[in-house]
C-alpha positions in Angstrom: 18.3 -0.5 3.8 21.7 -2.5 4.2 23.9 0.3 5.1 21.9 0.2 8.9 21.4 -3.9 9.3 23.5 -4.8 12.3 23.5 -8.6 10.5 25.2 -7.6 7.0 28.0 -5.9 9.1 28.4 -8.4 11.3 29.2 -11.1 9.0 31.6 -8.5 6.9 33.3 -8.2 10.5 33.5 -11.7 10.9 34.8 -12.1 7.3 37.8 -9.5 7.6 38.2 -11.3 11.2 39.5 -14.3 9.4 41.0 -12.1 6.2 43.4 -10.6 9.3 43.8 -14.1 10.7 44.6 -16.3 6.8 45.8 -13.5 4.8 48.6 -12.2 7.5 49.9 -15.1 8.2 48.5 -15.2 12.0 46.7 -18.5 11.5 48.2 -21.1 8.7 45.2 -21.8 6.4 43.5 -24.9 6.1 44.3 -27.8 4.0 42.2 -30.3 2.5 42.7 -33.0 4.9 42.6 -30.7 7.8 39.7 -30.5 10.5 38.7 -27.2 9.7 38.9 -27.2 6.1 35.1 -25.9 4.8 34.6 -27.7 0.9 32.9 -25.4 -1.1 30.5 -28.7 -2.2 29.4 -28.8 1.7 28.0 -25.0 1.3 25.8 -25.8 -1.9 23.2 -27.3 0.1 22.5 -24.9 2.6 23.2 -21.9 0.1 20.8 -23.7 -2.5 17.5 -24.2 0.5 18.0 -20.8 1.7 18.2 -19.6 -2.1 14.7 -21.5 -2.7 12.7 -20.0 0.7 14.1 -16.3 -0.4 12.8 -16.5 -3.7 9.7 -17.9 -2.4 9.3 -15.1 -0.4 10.1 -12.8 -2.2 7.6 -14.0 -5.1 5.0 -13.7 -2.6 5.6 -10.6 -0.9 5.5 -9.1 -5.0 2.1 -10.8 -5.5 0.7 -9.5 -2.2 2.3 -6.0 -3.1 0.4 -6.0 -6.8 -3.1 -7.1 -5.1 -2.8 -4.5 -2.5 -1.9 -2.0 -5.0 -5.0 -3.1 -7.3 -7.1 -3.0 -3.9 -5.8 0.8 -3.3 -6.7 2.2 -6.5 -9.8 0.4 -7.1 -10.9 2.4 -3.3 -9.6 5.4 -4.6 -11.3 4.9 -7.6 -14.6 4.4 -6.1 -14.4 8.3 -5.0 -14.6 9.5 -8.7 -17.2 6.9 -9.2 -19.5 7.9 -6.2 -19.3 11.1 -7.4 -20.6 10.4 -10.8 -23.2 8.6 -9.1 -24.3 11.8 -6.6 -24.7 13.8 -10.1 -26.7 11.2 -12.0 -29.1 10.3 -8.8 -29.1 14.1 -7.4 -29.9 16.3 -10.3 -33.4 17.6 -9.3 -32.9 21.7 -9.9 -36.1 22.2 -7.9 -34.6 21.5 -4.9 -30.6 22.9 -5.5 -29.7 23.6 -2.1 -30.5 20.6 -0.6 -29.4 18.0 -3.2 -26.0 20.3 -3.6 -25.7 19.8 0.7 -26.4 16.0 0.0 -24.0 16.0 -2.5 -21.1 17.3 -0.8 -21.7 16.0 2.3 -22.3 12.4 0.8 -18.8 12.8 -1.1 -17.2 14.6 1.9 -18.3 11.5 4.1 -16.7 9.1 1.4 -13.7 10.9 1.5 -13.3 10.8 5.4 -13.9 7.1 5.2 -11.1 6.6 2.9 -8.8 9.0 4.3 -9.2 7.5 8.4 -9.0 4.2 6.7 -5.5 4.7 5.1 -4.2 6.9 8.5 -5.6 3.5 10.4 -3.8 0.6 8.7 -0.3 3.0 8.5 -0.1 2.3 11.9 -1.6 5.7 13.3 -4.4 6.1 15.4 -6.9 8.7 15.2 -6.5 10.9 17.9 -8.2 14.2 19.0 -5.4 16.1 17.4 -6.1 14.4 14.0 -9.7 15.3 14.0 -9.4 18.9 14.8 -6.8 18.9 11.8 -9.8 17.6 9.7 -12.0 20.5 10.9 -9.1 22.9 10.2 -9.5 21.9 6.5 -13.3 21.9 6.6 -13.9 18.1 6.2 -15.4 17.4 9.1 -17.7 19.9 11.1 -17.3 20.3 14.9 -20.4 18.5 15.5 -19.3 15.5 13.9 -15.9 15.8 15.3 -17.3 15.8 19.1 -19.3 12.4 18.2 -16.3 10.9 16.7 -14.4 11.5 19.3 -17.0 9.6 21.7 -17.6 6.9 19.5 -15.2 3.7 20.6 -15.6 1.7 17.3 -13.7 1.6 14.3 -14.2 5.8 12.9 -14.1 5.0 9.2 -16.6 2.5 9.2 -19.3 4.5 10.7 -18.6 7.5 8.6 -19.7 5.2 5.5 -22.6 4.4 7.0 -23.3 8.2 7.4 -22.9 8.1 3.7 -25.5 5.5 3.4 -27.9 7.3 5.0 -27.9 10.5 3.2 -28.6 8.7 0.3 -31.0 6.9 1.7 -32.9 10.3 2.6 -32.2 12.2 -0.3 -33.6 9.6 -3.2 -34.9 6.5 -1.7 -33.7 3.2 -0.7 -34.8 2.1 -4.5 -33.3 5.2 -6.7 -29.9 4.9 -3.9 -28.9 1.1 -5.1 -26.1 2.3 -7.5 -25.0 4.4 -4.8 -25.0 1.7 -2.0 -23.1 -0.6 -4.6 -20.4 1.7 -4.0 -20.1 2.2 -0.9 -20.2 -1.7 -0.3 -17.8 -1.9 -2.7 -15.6 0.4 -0.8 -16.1 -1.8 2.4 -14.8 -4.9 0.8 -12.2 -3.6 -1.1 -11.4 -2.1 2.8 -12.0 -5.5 4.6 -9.4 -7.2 1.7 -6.8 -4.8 2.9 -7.4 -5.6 6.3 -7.6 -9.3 6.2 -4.3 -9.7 4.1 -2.5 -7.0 6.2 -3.4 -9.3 9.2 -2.2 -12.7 7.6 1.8 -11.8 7.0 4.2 -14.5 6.0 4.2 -17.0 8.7 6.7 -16.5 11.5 8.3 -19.6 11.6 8.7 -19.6 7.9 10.5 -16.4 8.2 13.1 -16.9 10.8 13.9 -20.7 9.5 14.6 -18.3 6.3 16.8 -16.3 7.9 18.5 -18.7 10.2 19.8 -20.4 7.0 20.5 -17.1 5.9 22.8 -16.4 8.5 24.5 -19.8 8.2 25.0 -19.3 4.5 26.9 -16.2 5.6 28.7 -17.6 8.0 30.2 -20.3 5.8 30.6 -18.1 3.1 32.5 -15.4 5.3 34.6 -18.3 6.2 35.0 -20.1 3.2 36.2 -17.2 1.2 38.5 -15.9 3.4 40.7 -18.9 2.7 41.2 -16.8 -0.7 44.6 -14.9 -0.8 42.8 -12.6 -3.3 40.6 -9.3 -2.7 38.3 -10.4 -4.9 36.8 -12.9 -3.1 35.6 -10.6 -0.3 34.4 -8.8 -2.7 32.5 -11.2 -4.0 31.1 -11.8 -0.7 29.9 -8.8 0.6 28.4 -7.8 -2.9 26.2 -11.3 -2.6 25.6 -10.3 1.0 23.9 -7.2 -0.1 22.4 -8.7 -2.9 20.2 -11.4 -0.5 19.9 -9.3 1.9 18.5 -6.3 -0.5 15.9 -8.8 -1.6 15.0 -9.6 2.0 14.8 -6.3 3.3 12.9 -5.3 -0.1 10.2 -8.0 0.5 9.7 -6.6 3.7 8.9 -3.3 2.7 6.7 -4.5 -0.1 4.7 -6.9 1.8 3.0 -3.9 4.2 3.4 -0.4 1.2 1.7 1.8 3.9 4.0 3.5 5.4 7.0 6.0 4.6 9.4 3.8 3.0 10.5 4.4 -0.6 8.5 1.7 -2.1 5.0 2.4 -0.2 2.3 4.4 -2.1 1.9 7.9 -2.1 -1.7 7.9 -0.2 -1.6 11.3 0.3 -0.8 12.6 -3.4 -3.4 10.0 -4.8 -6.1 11.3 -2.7 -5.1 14.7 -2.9 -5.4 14.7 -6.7 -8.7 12.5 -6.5 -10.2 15.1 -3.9 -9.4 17.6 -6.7 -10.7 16.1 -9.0 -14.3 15.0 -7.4 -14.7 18.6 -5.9 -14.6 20.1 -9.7 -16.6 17.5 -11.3 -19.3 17.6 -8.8 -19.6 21.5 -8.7 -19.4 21.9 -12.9 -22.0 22.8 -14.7 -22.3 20.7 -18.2 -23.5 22.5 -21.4 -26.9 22.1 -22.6 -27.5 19.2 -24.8 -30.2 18.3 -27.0 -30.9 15.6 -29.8 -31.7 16.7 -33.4 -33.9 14.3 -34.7 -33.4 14.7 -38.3 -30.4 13.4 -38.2 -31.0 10.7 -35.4 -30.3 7.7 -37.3 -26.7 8.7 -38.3 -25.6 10.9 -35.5 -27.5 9.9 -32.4 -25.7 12.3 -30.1 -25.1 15.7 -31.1 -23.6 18.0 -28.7 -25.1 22.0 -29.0 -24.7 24.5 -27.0 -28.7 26.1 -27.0 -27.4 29.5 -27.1 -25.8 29.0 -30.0 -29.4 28.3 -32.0 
C-alpha cells in the first residue's frame, strides 16, 4: 500500500532535501534563536490532533468492517437456512417432480440474488456478458436471462421476489411464512449493506485528517533533518509508514468488497455454501421411527427400518 503513495515519497524526498542541505554543510543549521528554527514543543500539537482524528477513524472504519462482516455471513447464512426450510415445507412424495423443480429453482433463485447482489456493490455492473456466464453454469435459464436483460431495475431484487412466488405457489401463502421470513431477512440484511456502503466517513472529516497529516509530515521531515544522525530519518520514515499504513488500511476496511487483501473472499464463501445447499437439498435422510417402549428415556431413536 505505501510502497505506491505518491504522498509518503514525497515527504521522504522532502526530508533527504534538507538531510543534503544540513548534513553537508550546504545550508548552516538552525539555532535556537534563529527564524527558522522548528521546536520540537511547537509540533506536539499538530502531531497530537492529527493522532486523535486517525485513531478515530481508524476505530470506525474497524467497527463498520466487523458489522459488514456480521451482515455478509448472516446473507450467506440465510442460503443454508432457506434450504432447510425448502426440505421441511416441500416434502410431499406424491408430487416429487414438482416439489424437487420448486425446490431447486427456489434455492437457485436465492442464490442468484445473493450472488448479483455481491457482483453489484463490488462496483461491477451486470452486463449481458455476465448473464450469459450464469447460463454457462446453468443458474440461470435463457428465458430468464432474456427478461433480465430487459428489465431496467435493480436485478437482484426481483430475482427474490421470483423466490417468493414459487413459494407462494407451491405451499401457500400460510404454510410459506418461514420461507418469506427469510427471504425478508435476506432483503434487510441487503439494504444494511447498502445504506452503510452509501454513508462513508464524511468528506470533510477526511481531508481535514489528512491535511494535518501532511503538515505533521512536513514538520517532522523538517524537524528531524536538523539531526546529524541517520537515525532520525529513520525514525521518520518508519512513523511515516506507520500513519500512513493505518490510513490506507482503514480505507480498505471501510468498503471489504473488492480485491484488496483485506476484503472477503465472496466467491469462496458462496462457492462452498452453493456446495453445501446443492447436497443437503438432494440427500435422502434414513428412515426414522420412535420406539415407544422406551419413549420416556430415549425419545429419539435413530433406526434404519431395514435393519428390523
Amino acid at each position: 500500500l505505501i510502497a505506491h503513495n505518491r504522498q509518503y515519497w514525497a515527504v521522504v524526498a522532502f526530508h533527504l532535501f534538507f538531510c543534503a542541505l544540513f548534513r553537508g554543510g550546504l545550508v548552516e543549521k538552525p539555532g535556537p534563536d534563529d527564524r527558522f528554527f522548528l521546536p520540537w514543543k511547537l509540533l506536539g500539537t499538530l502531531t497530537g490532533l492529527h493522532t486523535f482524528f486517525l485513531i478515530f477513524y481508524t476505530n470506525h472504519c474497524f467497527k463498520r468492517y466487523y458489522e459488514l462482516y456480521g451482515l455478509t455471513r448472516s446473507i450467506v447464512t440465510g442460503l443454508l437456512e432457506m434450504t432447510q426450510e425448502l426440505r421441511i415445507r416441500l416434502p410431499n412424495p406424491e408430487r416429487r417432480a414438482i416439489i424437487t423443480g420448486a425446490r431447486r429453482s427456489a434455492l437457485r433463485f436465492c442464490f442468484i440474488n445473493v450472488y448479483l447482489f455481491f457482483f453489484w456493490i463490488s462496483g461491477h455492473k451486470t452486463t449481458d456478458a455476465e448473464l450469459d456466464e450464469l447460463v454457462n453454469h446453468g443458474l440461470v435459464s435463457r428465458v430468464e436471462r432474456d427478461w433480465l436483460k430487459n428489465y431496467e431495475g435493480q436485478k437482484h431484487s426481483v430475482v427474490l421476489d421470483w423466490t417468493l412466488e414459487i413459494a407462494r405457489v407451491a405451499v401457500g401463502s400460510n404454510q410459506a411464512r418461514p420461507l418469506f421470513n427469510i427471504i425478508c431477512d435476506l432483503r434487510t440484511h441487503q439494504t444494511y449493506i447498502e445504506d452503510m456502503l452509501s454513508m462513508p466517513v464524511p468528506f470533510q472529516y477526511f481531508h481535514l485528517m489528512n491535511l494535518m497529516m501532511c503538515l505533521s509530515f512536513v514538520g517532522w521531515a523538517y524537524g528531524m533533518a536538523m539531526y546529524d544522525s541517520w537515525i532520525a530519518t529513520f525514525i521518520f520514515m518508519a512513523s511515516t509508514v506507520i500513519f500512513l499504513g493505518m490510513r490506507e488500511l482503514s480505507g480498505c476496511l471501510s468498503d471489504p468488497f473488492g480485491e484488496d487483501a483485506v476484503d472477503f473472499p465472496i466467491s469462496v464463501w458462496l462457492l462452498d455454501t452453493w456446495r453445501e445447499c446443492d447436497l443437503f437439498l438432494e440427500v435422502e435422510c434414513p428412515e426414522i421411527w420412535y420406539d415407544p417402549r422406551n419413549f420416556e428415556d430415549a425419545p429419539l431413536l435413530w433406526q434404519k427400518r431395514a435393519a428390523h
